[in-house]
Each structure stands twice: as structure tokens, then as C-alpha cells.
C-alpha positions as CSV (number, residue, x, y, z in Angstrom):
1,X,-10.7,113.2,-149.5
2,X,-13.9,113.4,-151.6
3,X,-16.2,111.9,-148.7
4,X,-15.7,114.0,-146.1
5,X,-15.4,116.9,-148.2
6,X,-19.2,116.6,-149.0
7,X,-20.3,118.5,-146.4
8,X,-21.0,121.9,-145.1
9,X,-20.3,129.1,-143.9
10,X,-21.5,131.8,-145.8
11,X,-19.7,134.8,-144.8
12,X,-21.5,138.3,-145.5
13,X,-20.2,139.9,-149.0
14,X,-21.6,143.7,-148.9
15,X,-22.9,143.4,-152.4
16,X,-24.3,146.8,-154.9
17,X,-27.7,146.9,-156.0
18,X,-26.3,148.3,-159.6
19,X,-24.6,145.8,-161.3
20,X,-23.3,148.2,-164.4
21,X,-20.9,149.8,-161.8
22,X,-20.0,148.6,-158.8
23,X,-17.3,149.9,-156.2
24,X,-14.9,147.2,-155.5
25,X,-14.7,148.6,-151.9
26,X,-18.2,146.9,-151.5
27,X,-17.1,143.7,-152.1
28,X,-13.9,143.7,-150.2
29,X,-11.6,142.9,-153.4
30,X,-7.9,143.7,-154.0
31,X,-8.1,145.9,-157.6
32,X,-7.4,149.4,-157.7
33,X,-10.0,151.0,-159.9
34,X,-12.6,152.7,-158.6
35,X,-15.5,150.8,-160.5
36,X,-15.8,147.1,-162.4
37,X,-18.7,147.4,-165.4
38,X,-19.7,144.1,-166.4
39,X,-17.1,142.2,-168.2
40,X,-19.3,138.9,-168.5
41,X,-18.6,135.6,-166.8
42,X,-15.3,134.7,-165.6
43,X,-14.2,130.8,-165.8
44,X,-12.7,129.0,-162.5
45,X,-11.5,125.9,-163.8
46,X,-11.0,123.5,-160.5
47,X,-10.6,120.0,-159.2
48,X,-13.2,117.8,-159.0
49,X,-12.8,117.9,-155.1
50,X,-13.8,121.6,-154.9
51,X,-16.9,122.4,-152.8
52,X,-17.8,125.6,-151.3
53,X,-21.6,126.7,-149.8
54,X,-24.8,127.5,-152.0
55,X,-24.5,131.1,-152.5
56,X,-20.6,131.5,-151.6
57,X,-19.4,132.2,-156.0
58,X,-22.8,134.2,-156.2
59,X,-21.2,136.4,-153.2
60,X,-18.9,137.6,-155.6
61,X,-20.9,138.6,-158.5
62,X,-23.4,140.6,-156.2
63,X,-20.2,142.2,-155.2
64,X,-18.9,142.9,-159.2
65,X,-21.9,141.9,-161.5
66,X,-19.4,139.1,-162.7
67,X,-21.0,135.8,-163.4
68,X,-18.7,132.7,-162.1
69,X,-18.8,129.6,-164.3
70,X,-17.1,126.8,-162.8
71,X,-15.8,123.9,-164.1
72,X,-14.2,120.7,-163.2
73,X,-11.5,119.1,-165.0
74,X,-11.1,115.5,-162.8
75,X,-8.2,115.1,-159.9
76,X,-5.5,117.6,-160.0
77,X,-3.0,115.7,-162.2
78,X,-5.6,115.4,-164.6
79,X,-6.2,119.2,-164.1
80,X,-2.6,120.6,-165.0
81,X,-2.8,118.0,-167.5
82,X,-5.6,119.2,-169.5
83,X,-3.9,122.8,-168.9
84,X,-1.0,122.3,-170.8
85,X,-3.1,121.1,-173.9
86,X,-4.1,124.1,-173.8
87,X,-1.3,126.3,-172.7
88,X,-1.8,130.1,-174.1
89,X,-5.3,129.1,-175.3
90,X,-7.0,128.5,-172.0
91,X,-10.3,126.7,-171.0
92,X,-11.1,129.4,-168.7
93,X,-9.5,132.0,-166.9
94,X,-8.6,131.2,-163.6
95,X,-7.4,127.7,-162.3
96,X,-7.8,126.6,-159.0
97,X,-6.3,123.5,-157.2
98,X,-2.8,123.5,-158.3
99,X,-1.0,122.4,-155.0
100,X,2.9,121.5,-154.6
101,X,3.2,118.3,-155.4
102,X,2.2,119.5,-159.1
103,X,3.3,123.0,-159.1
104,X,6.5,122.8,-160.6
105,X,5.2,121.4,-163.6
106,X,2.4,123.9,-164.4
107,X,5.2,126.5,-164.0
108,X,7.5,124.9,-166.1
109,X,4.2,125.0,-169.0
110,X,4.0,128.9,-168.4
111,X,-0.2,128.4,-167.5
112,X,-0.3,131.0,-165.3
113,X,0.3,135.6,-165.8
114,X,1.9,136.7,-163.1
115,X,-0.8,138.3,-160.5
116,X,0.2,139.4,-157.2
117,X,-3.4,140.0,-155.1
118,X,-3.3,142.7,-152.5
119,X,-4.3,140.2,-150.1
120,X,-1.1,138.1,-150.0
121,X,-0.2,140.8,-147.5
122,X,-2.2,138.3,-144.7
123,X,-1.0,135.3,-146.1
124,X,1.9,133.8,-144.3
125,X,5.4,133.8,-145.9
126,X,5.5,130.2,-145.3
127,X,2.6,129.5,-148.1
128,X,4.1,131.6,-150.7
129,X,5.9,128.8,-152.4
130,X,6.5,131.3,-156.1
131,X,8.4,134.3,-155.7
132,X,7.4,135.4,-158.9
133,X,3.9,135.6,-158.0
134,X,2.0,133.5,-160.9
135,X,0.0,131.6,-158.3
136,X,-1.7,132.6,-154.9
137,X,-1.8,130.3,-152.2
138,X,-5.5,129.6,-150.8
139,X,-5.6,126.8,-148.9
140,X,-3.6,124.7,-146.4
141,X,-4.0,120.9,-145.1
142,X,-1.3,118.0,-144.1
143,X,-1.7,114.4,-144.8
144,X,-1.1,112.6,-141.1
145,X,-1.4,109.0,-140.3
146,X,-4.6,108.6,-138.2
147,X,-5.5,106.0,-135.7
148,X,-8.5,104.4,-134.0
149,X,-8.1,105.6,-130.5
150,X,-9.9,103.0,-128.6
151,X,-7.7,100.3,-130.6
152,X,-5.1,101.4,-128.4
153,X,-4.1,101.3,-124.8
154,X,-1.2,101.3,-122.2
155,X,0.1,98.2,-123.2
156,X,0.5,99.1,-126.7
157,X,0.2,102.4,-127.2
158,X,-0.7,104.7,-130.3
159,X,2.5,105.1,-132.5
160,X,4.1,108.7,-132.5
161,X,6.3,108.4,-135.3
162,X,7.1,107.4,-138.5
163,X,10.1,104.6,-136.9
164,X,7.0,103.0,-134.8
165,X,5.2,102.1,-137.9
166,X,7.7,99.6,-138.9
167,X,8.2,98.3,-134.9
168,X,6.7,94.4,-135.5
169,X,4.4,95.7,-132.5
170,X,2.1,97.2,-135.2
171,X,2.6,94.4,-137.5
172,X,-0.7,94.7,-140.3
173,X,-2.4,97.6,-138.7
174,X,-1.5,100.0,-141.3
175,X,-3.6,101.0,-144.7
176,X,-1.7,103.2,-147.0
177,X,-2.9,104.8,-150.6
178,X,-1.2,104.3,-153.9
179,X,1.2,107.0,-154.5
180,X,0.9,106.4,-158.4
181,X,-3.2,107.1,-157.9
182,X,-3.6,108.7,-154.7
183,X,-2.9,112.5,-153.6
184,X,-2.7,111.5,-150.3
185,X,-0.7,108.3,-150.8
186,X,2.0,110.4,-152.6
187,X,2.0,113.0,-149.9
188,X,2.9,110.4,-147.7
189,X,5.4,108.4,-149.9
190,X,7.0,112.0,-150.0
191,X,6.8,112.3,-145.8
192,X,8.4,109.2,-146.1
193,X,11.7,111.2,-148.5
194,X,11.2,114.2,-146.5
195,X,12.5,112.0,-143.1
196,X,14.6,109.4,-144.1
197,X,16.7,111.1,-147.5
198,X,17.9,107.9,-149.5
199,X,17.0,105.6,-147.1
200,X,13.0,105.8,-147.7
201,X,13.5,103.1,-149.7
202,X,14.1,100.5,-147.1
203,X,11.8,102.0,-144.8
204,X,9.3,101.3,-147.6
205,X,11.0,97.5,-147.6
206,X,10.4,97.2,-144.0
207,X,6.6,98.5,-144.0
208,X,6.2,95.8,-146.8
209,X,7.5,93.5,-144.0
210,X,5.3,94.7,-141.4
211,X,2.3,94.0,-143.6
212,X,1.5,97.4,-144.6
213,X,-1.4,97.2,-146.9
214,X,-2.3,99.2,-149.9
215,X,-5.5,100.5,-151.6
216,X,-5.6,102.6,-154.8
217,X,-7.2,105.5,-153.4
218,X,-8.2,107.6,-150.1
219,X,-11.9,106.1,-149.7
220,X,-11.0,102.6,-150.1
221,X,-8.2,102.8,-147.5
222,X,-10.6,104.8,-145.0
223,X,-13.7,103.2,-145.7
224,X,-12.4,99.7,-146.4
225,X,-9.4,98.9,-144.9
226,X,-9.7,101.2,-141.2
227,X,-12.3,100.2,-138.3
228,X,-14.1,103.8,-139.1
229,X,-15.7,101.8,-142.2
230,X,-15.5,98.4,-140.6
231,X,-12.1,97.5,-141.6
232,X,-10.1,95.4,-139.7
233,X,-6.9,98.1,-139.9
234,X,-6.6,101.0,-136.9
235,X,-4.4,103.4,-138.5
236,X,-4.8,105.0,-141.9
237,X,-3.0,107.6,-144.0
238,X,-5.6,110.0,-144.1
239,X,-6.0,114.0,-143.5
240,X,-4.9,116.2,-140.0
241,X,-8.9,117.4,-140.5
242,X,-10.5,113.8,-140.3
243,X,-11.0,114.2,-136.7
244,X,-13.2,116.7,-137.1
245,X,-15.2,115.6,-140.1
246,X,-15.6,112.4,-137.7
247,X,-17.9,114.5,-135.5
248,X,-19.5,116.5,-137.8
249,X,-20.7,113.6,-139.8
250,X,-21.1,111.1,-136.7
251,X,-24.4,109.3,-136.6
252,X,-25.5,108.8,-133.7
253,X,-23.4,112.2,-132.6
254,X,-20.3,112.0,-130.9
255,X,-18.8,114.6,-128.3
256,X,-15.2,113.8,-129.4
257,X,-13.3,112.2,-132.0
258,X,-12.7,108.2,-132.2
259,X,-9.7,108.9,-134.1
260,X,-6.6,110.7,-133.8
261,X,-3.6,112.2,-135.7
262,X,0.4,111.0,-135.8
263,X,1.5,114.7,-136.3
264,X,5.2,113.9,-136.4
265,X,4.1,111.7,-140.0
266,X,2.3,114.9,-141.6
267,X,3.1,116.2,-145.2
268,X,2.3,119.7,-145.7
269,X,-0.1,120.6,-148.8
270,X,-1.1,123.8,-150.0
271,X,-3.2,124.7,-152.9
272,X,-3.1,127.7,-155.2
273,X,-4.7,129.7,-157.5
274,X,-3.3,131.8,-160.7
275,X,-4.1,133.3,-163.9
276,X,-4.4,131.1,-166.7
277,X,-2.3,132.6,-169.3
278,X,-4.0,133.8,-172.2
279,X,-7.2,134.9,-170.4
280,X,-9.2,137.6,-172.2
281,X,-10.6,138.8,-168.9
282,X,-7.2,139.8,-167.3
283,X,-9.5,142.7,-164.9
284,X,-12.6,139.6,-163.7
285,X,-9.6,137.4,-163.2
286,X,-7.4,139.3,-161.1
287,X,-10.6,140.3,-159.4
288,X,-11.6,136.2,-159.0
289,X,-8.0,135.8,-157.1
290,X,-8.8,138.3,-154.4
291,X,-12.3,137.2,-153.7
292,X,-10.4,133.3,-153.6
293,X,-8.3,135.2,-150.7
294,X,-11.3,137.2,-149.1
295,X,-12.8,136.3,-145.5
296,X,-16.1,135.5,-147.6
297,X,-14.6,132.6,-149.0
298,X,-11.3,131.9,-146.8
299,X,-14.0,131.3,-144.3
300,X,-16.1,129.1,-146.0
301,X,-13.4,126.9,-146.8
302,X,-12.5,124.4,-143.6
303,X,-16.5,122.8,-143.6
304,X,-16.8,122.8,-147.5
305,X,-13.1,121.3,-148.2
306,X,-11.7,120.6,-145.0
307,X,-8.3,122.6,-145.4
308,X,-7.2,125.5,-143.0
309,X,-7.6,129.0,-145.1
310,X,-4.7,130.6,-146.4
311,X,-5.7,133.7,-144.7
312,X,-4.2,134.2,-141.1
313,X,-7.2,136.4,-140.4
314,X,-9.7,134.5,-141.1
315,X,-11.8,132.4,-138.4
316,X,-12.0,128.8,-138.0
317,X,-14.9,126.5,-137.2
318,X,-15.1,126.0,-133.7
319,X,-14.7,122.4,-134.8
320,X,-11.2,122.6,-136.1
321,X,-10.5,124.5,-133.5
322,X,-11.3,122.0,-130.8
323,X,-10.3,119.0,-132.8
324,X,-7.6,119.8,-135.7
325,X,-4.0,119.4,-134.7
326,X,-1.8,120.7,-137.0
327,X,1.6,119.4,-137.2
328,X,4.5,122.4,-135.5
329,X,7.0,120.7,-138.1
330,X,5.6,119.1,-141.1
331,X,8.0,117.5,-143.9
332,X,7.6,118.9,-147.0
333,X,10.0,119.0,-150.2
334,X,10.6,121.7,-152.2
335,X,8.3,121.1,-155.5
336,X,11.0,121.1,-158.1
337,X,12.6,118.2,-156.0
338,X,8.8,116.8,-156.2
339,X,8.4,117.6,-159.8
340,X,12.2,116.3,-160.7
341,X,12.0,113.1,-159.4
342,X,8.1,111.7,-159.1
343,X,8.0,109.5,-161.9
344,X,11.1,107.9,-160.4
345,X,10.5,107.9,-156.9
346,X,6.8,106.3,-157.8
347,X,8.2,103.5,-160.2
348,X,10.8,102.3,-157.3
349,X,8.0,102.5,-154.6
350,X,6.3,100.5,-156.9
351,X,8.9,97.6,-157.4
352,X,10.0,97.7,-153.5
353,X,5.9,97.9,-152.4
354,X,3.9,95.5,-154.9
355,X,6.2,93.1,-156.6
């Protein structure tokens, strides 16, 4: 979603004007000592699609006199990749990023110490995909089919569902991502399993039939393929927070959203955070996790990386308020299923889709 993530909420961090002590209380963190002396800089190792505002990481070393470097280490795949070269040995301390589609596997390489933040107490259940606590949940977002409102009308209507995407009515109107190198293109490929069991793979046959076409990645699909670049194509597999980033990024500005959201195709996605194992800053790490779930950052999220914050309590843009719809239901797969059977399900999407 790298495009529309470019984009935009500082929330106030009390901060300490003494940086060789400084009670955790001021910054709103989770830890239970009473003070934090400087420990020198703490290493958050992320995706390449992480964004946050100017000012939003330097929020939490006014509030502990930690430095934050940060580092990318490309797309998430790459990420846990590059992670497991390194397993016990660790590029940095904290690793953000990790979301279920890959989180099996960096728990199967031990990355991550087991951490449980004092803030998981306002995250819902729901998020809390590890049980044994050696990632934190952060963020939130489904992948949806979108479509170009004004494309349709009453004689032929916006599809609803996943069935009405393979109805001849909507024969070549649909742009779909590479599963193999897109995040969301294997979100939905994985909708797809969520619904129809062992039968995705002649729904996939019969979206091949209906003239389905497919780009490597999100940008190409969105900006290439569907009207909102110029395409020719008025319905996408794109994000439940395009909508939104639509009128935020509208020129000339638009009251409402030209596109909208198929919620019943959604994929759940939700991003964590952990403790690299191996970290010689156990204390600015575990302090790192609980600013990640703070209303300082939770709230800076949504314009920054346009995901709903893990954190119940935390407000929401009056943006995605008006114009996010978030599916009541969305498919998702447990990620041992994910991690178990990706290579597989990829490689026969592959031969059904493009041979």
C-alpha cells in the first residue's frame, strides 16, 4: 500500500526535562521500575512500508532519554527473512511488521523473547493471535475488493460478494495482485481459501474465465489497471482504508469517496511487534513495545499507515470514521494453516491463474 501510505497526528507524550532519570509514568509506558537511566539507542527494525509523523519516535525518547534508530529491511517476507539469518544474533532489538500471513514462521525461528506489555490489557482478544506472548499486536487493516462507484448503477449493480465476481456480468472488470509478490494479492488468494475450503481452486479457474487480470504488485493494479489511475478496470483488490486515503489525497478535493469497499471479500491483517531474541537492551526494548501500544503512537497510526490501531481506546481520524467500513465478519486463517501450506497454495494458484 506504499502510495497511500505516504501521507500524514502527533499525540502529546508528557516528556522529563532530565534525561539521566526519567519516571516512566511521564511517558505513559508499561515497565514497572520507578526510573529508566539511559541505556543508549534501541533498534526498531521494520518494513519498508512503515511511516509514522516527524516527531512521533522522538516522543518516546523525551519520555525515556532512549534514542530510536530505525531501520528498514525491505517488504515483510524479506524482513523475517533477514531475521532468521540472524536468529539469536539480532540486527536490532525490536522488530516491527510481522503480521499473520508470516507469523508462524518467525515463531517457528524463535526471533522473538517472550514480552507481555501492560498495555495488551486494551487490546482486543481478537488480535492476540500468540498466547505465549512473544509478539504484541499493533495494528489492524483488511484487504477488500474496491469498486469505482460511478461505474455502477441499477442495471448492474456493485458486486456484494465474492460469488458475483465470477457472474459473466462482470466479465474483465477485475484487477487482482500476484499472491507470490504481493501482500495484498496473497491476503486475498487466502480470502479466497477462507470461503470456498478446497474449492478455491476452481473459483480461481472461473475468475481466469471471467478475465480476471493480474499485476505483480498493489500500485500497478490500483494505479494501472483501476479507473482511479486511468485504468480501464472498476474494481480492485485493494485496502478497507482506500476510501479514505481517496479523499485525503484528492486533487481537486472531494466531499466523498469515488470508490467503495466489497466487505463480505475482506481478509483480516494484523501486524505485530516482539522482542528480537538476543537483544542486549531487554529494559529499552520492552519499554519500545509499550510506547508501540501507547495513544501517542496508536493514534498516529491510521494517517501515517492507514491501519486501524490496535488499541480500542484510542481515537480515529474523523476520516476513517466517516469513510472506513470494516468488514463485521472477515475471513481469516489461522497462521500455521498460512504458514503450512503457502508455498503450495501459491504454486497451484500459479498453474490454475497464469499458465
Amino acid at each position: 500500500m506504499a502510495t497511500l501510505i505516504v501521507g500524514f497526528l502527533l499525540a502529546g507524550c508528557a516528556g522529563a526535562n532530565d534525561a539521566t532519570s526519567v519516571p516512566l509514568s511521564s511517558g505513559g509506558l508499561g515497565a514497572t521500575e520507578e526510573s529508566v537511566p539511559p541505556i543508549g539507542p534501541v533498534t526498531l527494525i521494520t518494513h519498508d512500508s512503515f511511516w509514522v509523523s516527524e516527531g512521533t519516535l522522538a516522543a518516546f525518547t523525551e519520555a525515556t532519554g532512549i534514542e530510536v534508530v530505525h531501520q528498514t529491511a525491505g517488504d515483510t517476507g524479506q524482513m523475517v527473512a533477514s531475521a532468521i539469518l540472524t536468529a539469536g544474533d539480532p540486527l536490532g532489538d525490536v522488530m516491527f511488521g510481522v503480521d499473520n500471513t508470516f507469523l508462524q514462521r518467525a515463531l517457528d525461528a524463535e526471533l522473538f523473547e517472550v514480552y507481555k506489555s501492560p498495555s495488551l490489557n486494551g487490546v482486543p482478544e481478537e488480535l492476540q493471535l500468540d498466547p505465549q506472548y512473544r509478539v504484541t499486536p499493533v495494528d489492524f487493516g483488511d484487504v477488500c475488493v474496491n469498486y469505482w462507484i460511478e461505474s455502477f448503477d441499477d442495471e448492474l449493480p456493485a458486486p456484494t460478494t465474492l460469488d458475483d465476481l465470477v457472474d459473466p456480468a462482470y466479465i474483465g472488470m477485475l484487477a487482482v495482485q500476484n499472491p507470490e509478490t504481493s501482500s495484498p494479492g496473497l491476503a486475498f488468494l487466502l480470502a479466497t481459501i477462507a470461503e470456498y475450503g478446497d474449492s478455491w481452486e476452481n473459483y480461481w479457474a472461473e475468475l481466469r474465465a471471467n478475465d480476471v487480470v493480474v499485476t505483480a504488485g498493489w500500485e500497478d493494479a490500483y494505479y494501472g489497471e483501476f479507473v482511479a489511475g486511468g485504468g480501464t478496470r472498476p474494481i480492485v483488490v485493494s485496502y478497507a482504508s482506500s476510501p479514505p486515503a481517496e479523499v485525503l489525497y484528492a486533487d481537486p478535493p472531494v466531499e466523498e469517496p469515488p470508490t467503495g469497499v466489497v466487505t463480505d471479500t475482506c481478509f483480516r491483517q494484523v501486524e505485530f511487534a516482539g522482542i528480537l531474541a538476543g537483544t542486549k537492551k531487554r529494559l529499552a526494548a520492552e519499554l519500545l513495545v509499550d510506547f508501540l501500544l501507547s495513544k501517542t503512537f496508536q493514534e498516529d497510526i491510521p494517517l501515517n499507515m492507514f491501519v486501524f490501531p490496535a488499541l480500542a481506546s484510542a481515537n480515529l481520524p474523523q476520516t476513517f470514521v466517516d469513510f472506513v467500513e470494516l468488514a463485521d465478519d472477515p475471513h481469516v486463517l489461522d497462521p500455521a494453516i498460512i504458514e503450512a501450506n503457502r508455498n503450495a497454495w501459491t504454486d497451484r494458484w500459479t498453474q490454475i491463474v497464469l499458465r
